[in-house]
C-alpha positions as CSV (number, residue, x, y, z in Angstrom):
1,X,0.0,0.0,0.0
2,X,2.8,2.6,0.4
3,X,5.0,1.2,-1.9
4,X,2.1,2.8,-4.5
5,X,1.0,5.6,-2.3
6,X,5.3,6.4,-2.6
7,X,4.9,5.6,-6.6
8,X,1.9,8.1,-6.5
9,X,3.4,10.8,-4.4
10,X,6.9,10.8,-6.5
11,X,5.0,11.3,-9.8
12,X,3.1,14.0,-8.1
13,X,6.0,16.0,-7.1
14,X,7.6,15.1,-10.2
15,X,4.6,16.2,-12.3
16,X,4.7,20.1,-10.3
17,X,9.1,19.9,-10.7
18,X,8.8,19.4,-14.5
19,X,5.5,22.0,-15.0
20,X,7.6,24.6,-13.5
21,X,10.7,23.7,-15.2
22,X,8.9,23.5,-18.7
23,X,7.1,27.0,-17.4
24,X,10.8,28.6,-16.6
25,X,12.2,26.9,-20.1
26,X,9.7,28.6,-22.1
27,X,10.3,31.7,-20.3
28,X,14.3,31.4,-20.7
29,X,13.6,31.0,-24.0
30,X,11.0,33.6,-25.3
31,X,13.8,36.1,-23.4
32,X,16.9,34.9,-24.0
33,X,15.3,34.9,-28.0
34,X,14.0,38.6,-27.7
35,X,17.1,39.4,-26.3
36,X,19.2,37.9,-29.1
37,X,17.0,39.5,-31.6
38,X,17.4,42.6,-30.3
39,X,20.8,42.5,-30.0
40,X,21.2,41.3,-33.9
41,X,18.8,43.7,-35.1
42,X,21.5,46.3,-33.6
43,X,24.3,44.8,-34.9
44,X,23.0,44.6,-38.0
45,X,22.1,48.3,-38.2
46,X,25.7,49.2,-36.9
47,X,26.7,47.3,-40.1
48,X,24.4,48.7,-42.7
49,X,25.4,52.4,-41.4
50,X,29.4,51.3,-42.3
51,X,27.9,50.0,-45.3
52,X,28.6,46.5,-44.8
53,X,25.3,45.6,-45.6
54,X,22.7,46.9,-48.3
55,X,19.5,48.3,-46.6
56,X,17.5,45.1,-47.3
57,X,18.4,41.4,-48.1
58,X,21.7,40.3,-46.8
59,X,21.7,41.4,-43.3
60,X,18.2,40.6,-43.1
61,X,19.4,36.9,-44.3
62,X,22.4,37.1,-41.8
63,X,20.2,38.2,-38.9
64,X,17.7,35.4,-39.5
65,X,20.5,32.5,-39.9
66,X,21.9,33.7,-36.7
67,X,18.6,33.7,-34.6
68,X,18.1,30.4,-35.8
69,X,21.0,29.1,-34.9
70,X,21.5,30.7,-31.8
71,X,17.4,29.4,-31.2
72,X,18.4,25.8,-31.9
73,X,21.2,26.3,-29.4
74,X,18.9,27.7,-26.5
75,X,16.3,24.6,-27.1
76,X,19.2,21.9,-27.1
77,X,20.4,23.6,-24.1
78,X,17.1,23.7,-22.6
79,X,16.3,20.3,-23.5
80,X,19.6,19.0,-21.9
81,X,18.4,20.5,-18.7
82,X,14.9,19.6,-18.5
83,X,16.6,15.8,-19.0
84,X,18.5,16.4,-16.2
85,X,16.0,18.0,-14.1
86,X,13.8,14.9,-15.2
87,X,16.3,12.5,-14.0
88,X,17.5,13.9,-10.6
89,X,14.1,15.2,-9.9
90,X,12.7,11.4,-10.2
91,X,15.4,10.3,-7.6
92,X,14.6,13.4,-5.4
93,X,11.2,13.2,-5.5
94,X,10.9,9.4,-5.1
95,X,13.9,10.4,-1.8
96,X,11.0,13.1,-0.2
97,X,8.2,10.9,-0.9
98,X,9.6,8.1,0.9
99,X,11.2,10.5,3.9
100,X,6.6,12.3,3.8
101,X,5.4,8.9,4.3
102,X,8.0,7.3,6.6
103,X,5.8,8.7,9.6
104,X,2.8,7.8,8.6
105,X,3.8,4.1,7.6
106,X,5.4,4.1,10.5
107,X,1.9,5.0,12.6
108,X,0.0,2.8,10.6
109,X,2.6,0.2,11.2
110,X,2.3,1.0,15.8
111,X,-1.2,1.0,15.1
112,X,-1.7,-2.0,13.3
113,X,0.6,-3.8,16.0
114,X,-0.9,-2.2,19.0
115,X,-4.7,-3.6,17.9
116,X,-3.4,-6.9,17.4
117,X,-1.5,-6.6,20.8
118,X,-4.7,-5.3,22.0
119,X,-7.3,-7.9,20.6
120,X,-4.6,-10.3,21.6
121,X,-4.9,-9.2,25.5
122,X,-8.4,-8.9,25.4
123,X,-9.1,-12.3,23.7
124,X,-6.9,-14.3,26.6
125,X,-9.4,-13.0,30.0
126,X,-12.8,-13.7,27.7
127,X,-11.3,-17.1,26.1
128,X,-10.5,-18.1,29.8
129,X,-14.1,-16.7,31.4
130,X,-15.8,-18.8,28.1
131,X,-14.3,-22.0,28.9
132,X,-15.1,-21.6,32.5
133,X,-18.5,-21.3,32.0
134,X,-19.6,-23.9,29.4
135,X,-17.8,-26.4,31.6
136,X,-19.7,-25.4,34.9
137,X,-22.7,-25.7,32.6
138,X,-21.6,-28.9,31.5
139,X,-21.7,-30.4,34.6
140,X,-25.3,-31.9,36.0
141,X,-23.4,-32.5,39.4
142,X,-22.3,-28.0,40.1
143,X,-22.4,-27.5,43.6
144,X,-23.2,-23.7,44.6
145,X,-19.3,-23.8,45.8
146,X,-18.5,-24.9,42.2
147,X,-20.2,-21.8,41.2
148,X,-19.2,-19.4,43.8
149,X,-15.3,-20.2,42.7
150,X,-16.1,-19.8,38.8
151,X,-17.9,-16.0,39.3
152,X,-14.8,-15.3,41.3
153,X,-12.8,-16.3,38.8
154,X,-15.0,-14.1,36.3
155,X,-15.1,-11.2,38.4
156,X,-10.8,-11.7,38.6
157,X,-10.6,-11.7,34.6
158,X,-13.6,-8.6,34.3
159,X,-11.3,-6.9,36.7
160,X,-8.4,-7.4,34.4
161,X,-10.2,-6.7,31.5
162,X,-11.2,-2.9,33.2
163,X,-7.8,-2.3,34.7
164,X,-6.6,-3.1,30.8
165,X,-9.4,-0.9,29.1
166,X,-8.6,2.0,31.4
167,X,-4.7,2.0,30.2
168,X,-6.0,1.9,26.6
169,X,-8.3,5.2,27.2
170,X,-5.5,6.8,29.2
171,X,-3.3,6.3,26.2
172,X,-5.7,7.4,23.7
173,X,-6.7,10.5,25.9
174,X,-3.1,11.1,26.2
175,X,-2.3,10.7,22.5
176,X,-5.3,12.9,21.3
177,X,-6.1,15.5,24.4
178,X,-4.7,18.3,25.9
179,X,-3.9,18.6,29.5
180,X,-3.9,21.4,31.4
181,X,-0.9,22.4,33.5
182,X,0.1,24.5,36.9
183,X,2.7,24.8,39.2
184,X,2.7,21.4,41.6
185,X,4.7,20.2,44.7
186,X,6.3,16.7,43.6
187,X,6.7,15.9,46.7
188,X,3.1,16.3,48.0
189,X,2.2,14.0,44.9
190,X,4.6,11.3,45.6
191,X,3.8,11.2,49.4
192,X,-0.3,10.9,48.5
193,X,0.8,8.2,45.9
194,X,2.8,6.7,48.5
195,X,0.3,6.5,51.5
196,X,-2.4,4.8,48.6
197,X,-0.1,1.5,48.8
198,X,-0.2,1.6,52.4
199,X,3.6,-0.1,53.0
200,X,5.7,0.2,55.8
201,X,8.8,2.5,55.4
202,X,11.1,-1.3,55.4
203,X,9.6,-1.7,52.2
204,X,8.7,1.7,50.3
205,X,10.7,4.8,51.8
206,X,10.2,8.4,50.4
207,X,13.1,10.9,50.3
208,X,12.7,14.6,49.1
209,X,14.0,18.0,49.4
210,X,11.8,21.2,49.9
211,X,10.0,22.9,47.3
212,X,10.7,20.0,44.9
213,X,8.2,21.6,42.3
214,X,7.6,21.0,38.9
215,X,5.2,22.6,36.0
216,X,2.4,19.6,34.8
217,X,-1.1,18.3,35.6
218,X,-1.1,16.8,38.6
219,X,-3.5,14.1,37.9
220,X,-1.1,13.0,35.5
221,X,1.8,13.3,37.2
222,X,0.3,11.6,39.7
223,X,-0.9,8.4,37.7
224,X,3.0,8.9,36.3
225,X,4.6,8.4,40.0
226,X,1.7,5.7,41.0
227,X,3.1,3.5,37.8
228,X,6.6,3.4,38.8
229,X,6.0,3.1,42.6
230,X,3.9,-0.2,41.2
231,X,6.4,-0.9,38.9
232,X,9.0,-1.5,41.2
233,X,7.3,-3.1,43.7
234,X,6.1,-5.6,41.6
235,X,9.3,-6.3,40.3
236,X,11.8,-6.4,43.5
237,X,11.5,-9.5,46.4
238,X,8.7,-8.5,48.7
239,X,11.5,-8.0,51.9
240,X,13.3,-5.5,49.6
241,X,13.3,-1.6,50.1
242,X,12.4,0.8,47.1
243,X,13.5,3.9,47.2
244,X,12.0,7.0,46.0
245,X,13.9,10.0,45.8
246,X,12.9,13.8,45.1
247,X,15.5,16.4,44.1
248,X,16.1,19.5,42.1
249,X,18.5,18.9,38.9
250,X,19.3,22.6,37.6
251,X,15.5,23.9,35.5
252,X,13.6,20.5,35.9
253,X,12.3,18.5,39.4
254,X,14.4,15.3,39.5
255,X,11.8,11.9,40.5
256,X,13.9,8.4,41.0
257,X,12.5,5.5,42.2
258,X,15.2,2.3,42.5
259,X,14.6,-0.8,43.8
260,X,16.7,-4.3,44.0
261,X,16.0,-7.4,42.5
262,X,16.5,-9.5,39.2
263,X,17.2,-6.0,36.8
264,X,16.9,-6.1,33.4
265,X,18.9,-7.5,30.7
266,X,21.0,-4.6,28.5
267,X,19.4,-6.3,25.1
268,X,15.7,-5.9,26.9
269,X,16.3,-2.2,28.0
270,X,15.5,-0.4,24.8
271,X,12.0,-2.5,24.6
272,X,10.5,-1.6,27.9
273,X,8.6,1.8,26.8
274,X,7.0,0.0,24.5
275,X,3.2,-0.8,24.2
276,X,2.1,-4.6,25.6
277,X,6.3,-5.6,25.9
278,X,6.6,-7.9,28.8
279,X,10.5,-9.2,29.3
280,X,9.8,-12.5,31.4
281,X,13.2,-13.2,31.2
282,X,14.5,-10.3,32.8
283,X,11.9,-9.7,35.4
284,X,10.5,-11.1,38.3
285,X,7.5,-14.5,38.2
286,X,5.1,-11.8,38.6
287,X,5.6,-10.1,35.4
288,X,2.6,-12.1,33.6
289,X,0.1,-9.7,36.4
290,X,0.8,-6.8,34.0
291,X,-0.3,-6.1,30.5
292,X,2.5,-4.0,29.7
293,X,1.0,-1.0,29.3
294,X,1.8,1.4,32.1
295,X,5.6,1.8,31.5
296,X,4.7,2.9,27.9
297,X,1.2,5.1,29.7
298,X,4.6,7.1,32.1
299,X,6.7,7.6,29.0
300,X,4.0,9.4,27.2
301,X,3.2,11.2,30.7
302,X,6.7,12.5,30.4
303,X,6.6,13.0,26.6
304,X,4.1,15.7,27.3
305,X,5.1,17.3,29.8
306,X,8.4,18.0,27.6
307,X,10.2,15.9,30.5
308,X,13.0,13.3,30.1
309,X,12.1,9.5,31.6
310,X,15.2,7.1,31.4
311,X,16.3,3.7,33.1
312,X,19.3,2.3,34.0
313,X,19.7,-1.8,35.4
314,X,22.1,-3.8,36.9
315,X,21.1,-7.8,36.5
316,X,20.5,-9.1,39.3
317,X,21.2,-6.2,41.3
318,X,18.9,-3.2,40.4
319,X,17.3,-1.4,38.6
320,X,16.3,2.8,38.5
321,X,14.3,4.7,36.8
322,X,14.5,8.5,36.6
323,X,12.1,10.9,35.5
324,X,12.9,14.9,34.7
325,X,10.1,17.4,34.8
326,X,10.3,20.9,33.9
327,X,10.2,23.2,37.0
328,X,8.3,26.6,37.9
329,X,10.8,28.4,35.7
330,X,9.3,27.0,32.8
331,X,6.5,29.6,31.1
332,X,3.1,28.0,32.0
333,X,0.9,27.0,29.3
334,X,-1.1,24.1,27.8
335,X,0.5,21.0,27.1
């Protein structure tokens, strides 16, 4: 599809190059002609007052011979150049055709994985609630224990399903909304976040400066901080301390949050921002709990909020995760 829409696009431009080349040619050569005839119809009246010419035929036959001449000379020339044009405008135009569409081929090609990934996600909770179901149905001898257990196993994947639903519309809101933007205390946000997970300070311990402020919407900085606290709880041994520390880095609030456990591989690194990637490998047994979606949900966070979110891991040491937001000295305006 966009090897034609390129095919398409390059004879477009190539179309417009050559119209306004053949447009400038004919132009070149109705003046550069006047011009030449001009400048003959002098000469020859310079000649005809020395009395190199007779009044009439000859110079009129010399100043004819030499338009024409000096005509098929301009057209060659022309021609020659409009071949050229022809040739390296094809190879340019096909070079910026490819370079307009790259982006949009490459959108088309994020969107067509991110619906499979999607239908893919969706398809595993109902396939599972399905089977569940017609078997329990299937049976003559259910008990109302047998059915207690299989709603609570449907309840479990509808759960799943929301919590995966509500990452999608964050996304998409993210992708085509707006978000307002004020001054906020990063610290105040990470402390609320913190107190939601309700962990003593052995396992989740808060550090922060005063006045660690930064310009953004504090809803979604706050759904931003909430991901990586999860984040690295879910991935570090459950008698391991994460560490969340708040700082100022010169114009933009500094966030990191670094906890211990298996890390992740140098070759998996790059891959983790992206939409529904899951390194099982890498991380802890508990990875499959995730859909992995919100690590790719707080680099979009960021993204707006013209911030900087980066990683660094150790295998089988740790891993952290840092996060730059613009401060109060940044103008304040929509995002």
């Amino acid at each position: 599809m966009f090897r034609s829409a390129t095919l398409k696009l390059t004879g477009w431009y190539l179309l417009i190059l050559m119209s306004i080349s053949v447009l400038f040619s004919a132009a070149i050569y109705q003046i550069t002609s006047t011009e030449i005839s001009i400048r003959l119809e002098r000469l020859q009246t310079n000649l005809q007052t020395m009395g190199q010419f007779p009044a009439r035929a000859p110079g009129d036959v010399f100043r004819s011979g030499e338009e024409a001449e000096a005509a098929g000379h301009i057209i060659l020339g022309l021609v020659y150049a409009n071949l050229l044009i022809l040739i390296g405008g094809g190879v340019g135009s096909y070079l910026l055709a490819r370079r307009t569409l790259r982006p949009i081929e490459e959108a088309h090609e994020a969107q067509s994985r991110f619906s499979s990934d999607a239908s893919h996600e969706l398809r595993t909770p109902l396939a599972t609630m399905k089977a569940e179901l017609e078997v329990i149905l299937r049976d003559k001898n259910t008990t109302k224990k047998d059915l207690e257990e299989v709603l609570k196993s449907n309840l479990e994947e509808v759960e799943k399903l929301t919590r995966l639903s509500e990452m999608l519309l964050n996304l998409s809101r993210l992708e085509h909304g707006k978000l307002e933007r004020s001054i906020i205390d990063i610290a105040d946000v990470t402390n609320d976040v913190v107190r939601r997970f309700n962990l003593p300070k052995s396992r989740l311990e808060v550090r922060s400066v005063k006045h660690a402020v930064a310009v953004g919407n504090e809803a979604a900085v706050s759904e931003l901080v909430a991901i990586l606290v999860d984040n690295a709880i879910k991935y570090s041994p459950s008698n391991s301390l994460v560490v969340v520390t708040l700082s100022r880095q010169g114009k933009f609030a500094r966030f990191d949050i670094t906890n211990t456990g298996p890390g992740i591989d140098a070759d998996i690194l790059p891959h983790i921002f992206d939409r529904f990637y899951r390194a099982d490998k890498s991380r802890s047994k508990r990875s499959q709990e995730g859909y992995g979606l919100g690590l790719s949900l707080a680099k979009k966070i960021v993204e707006l909020h013209n911030g900087e979110l980066t990683v660094t891991s150790t295998p089988d040491q740790s891993t952290s995760f840092t996060v730059l937001l613009p401060n109060s000295q940044v103008r304040i305006s929509k995002i």
